[in-house]
C-alpha positions in Angstrom: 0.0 0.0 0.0 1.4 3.3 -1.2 2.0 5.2 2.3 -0.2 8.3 1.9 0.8 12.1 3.0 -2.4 12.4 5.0 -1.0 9.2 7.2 1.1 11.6 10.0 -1.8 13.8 10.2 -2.5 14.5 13.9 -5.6 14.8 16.3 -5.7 15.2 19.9 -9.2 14.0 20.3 -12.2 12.5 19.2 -14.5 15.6 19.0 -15.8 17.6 16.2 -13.0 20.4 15.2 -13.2 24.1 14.2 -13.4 23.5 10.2 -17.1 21.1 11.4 -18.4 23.9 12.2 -18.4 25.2 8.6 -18.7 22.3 7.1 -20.9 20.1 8.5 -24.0 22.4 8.8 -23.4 22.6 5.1 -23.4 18.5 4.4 -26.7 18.0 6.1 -28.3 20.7 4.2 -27.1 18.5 1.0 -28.0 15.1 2.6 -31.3 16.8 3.5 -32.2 18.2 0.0 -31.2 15.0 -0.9 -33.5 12.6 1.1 -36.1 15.4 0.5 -36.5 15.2 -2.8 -35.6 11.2 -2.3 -33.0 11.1 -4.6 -31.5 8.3 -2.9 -34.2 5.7 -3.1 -35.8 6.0 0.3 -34.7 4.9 3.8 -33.1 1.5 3.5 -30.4 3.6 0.9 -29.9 5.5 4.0 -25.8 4.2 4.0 -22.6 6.0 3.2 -19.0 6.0 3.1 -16.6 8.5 4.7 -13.2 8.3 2.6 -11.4 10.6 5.7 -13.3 9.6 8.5 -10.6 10.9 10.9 -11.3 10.8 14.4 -15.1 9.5 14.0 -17.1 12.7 14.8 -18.3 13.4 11.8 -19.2 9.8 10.7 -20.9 9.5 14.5 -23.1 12.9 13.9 -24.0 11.3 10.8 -24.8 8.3 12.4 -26.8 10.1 15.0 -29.2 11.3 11.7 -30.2 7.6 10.9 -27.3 7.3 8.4 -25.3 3.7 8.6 -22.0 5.2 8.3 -18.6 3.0 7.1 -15.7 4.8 7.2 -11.5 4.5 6.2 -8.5 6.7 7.3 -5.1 6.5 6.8 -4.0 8.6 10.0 -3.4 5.5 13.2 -4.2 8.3 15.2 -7.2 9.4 14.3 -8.4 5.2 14.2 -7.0 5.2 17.6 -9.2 8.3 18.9 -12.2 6.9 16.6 -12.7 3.2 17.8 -12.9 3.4 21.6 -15.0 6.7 21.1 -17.6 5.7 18.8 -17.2 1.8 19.5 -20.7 1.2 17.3 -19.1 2.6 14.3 -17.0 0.4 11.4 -14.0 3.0 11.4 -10.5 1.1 10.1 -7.5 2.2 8.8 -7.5 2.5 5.1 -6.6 5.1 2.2 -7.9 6.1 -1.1 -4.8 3.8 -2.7 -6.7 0.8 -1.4 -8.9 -1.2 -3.2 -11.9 0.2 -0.8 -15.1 -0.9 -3.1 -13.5 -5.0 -2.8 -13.4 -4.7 0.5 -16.5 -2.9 1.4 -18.9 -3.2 -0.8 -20.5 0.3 -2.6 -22.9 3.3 -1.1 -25.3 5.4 -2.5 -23.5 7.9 -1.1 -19.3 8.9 -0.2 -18.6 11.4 1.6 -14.9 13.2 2.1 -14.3 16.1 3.6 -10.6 18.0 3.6 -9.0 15.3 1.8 -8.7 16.0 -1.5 -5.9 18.2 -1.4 -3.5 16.1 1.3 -3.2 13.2 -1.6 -0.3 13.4 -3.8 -2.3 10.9 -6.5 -5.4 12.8 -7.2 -6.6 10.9 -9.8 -6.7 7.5 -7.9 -8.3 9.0 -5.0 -11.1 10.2 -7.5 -11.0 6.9 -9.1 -11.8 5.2 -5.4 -14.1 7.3 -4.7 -16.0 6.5 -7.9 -15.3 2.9 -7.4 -17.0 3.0 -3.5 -20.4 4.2 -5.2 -23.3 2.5 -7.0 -24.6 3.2 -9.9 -26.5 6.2 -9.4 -24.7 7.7 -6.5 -23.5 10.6 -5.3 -19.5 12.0 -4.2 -19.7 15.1 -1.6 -16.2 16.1 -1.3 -14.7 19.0 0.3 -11.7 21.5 0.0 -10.4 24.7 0.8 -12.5 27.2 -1.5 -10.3 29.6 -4.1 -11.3 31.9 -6.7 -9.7 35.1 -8.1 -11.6 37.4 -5.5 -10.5 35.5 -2.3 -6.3 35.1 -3.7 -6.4 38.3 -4.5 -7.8 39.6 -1.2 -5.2 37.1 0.5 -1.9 38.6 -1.5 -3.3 42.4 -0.8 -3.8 41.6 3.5 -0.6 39.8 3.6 -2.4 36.2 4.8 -1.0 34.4 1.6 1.6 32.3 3.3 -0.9 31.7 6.7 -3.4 30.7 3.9 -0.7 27.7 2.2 0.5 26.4 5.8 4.1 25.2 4.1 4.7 24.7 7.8 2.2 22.5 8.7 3.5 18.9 8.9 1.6 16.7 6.7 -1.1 19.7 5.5 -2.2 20.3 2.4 -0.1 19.5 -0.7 -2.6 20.4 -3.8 -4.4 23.9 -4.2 -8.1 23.2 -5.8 -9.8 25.6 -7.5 -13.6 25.2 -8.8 -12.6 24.4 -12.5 -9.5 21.9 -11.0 -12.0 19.8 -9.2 -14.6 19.8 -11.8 -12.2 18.3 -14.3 -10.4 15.9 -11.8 -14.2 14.2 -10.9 -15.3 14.7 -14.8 -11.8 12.8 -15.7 -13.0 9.8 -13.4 -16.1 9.4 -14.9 -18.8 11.7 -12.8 -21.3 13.7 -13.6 -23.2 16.8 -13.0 -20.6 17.8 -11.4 -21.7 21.2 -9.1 -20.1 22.9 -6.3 -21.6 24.4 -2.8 -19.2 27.0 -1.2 -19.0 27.2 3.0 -18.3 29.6 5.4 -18.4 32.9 5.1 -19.6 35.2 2.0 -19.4 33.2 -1.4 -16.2 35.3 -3.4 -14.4 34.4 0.4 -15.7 31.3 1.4 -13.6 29.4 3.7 -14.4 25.9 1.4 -16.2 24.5 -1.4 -17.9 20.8 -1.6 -18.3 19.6 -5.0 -21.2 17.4 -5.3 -20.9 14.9 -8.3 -22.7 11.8 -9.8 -21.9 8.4 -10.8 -23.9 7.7 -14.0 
């Protein structure tokens, strides 16, 4: 198994962090919309992957919703947080270079949030994900949002090199913008491929989650 650059990535507990509090407002909106208008095939559809799962919280608030959450992340230490807290959970260690859909099966829905740009092999982390759902299904994936209006205000306040974290061990390695994404997820074989941005007004927001279909 190639050895990911997400793998060292750190967390000192098994609570929701500051970047949930953007983004997972923003996911159950989608999920919501989505069951709403039942574009998932009713209640016994109700399952879903997180590529990423970290330290469980997110997967358990999902859980918490009625979803039946399965989830894979490369980091030990974010397994090690995971299991003992959220014991009813199926959280291993696994990475988007695995052969995910063998081993567990596929979802109507996969979820990842922050991961796309700490892998150094973009396209096969697209192709997993695309792999991990059924026919039909849907990819909610999330990275930091930017756009002309939002580098440019970065370079003019001086925030450009907080905004990259070079410093931070194991952060983030690729720099997505809206048009990037789209063609990395169109390139693996989604579809209607559309973006929601969080946090924040929309020329600044703090991410984007691109929502995209498996035909």
């Amino acid at each position: 198994m190639r050895e990911p650059a997400i793998s060292g990535y750190r967390y000192g507990h098994a609570g929701l962090n500051h970047s949930h509090g953007v983004l997972l407002p923003a996911v159950l909106d989608l999920i919501t919309e989505l069951e709403r208008f039942d574009t998932l095939g009713g209640h016994r559809r109700r399952r879903l992957f997180e590529l990423g799962c970290g330290n469980g919280s997110v997967a358990h608030a999902l859980t918490e919703r009625g979803w039946d959450v399965t989830g894979v992340d490369p980091s030990a230490e974010g397994i090690a947080q995971a299991q003992p807290a959220y014991p009813h959970l199926n959280l291993q260690l696994g990475s988007a270079y695995d052969d995910l859909a063998a081993q567990y099966g596929r979802f109507p829905v996969v979820l990842s949030l922050e991961v796309v740009g700490h892998v150094d092999a973009p396209r096969d982390y697209a192709r997993t994900v695309f792999d991990l759902l059924e026919n039909g299904g849907v990819a909610l994936l999330s990275t930091p949002y930017h756009g002309y209006w939002k580098n440019l205000a970065l370079a003019l306040t001086g925030k450009m090199d907080a905004h990259f974290t070079a410093l931070w061990d194991h952060g983030h390695i690729k720099f997505w913008s809206m048009k990037t994404l789209a063609e990395l997820l169109r390139e693996a074989g989604f579809i209607n491929v559309h973006f929601e941005r969080a946090g924040g007004m929309p020329a600044l927001a703090k991410s984007m989650i691109a929502i995209a279909w498996k035909p």
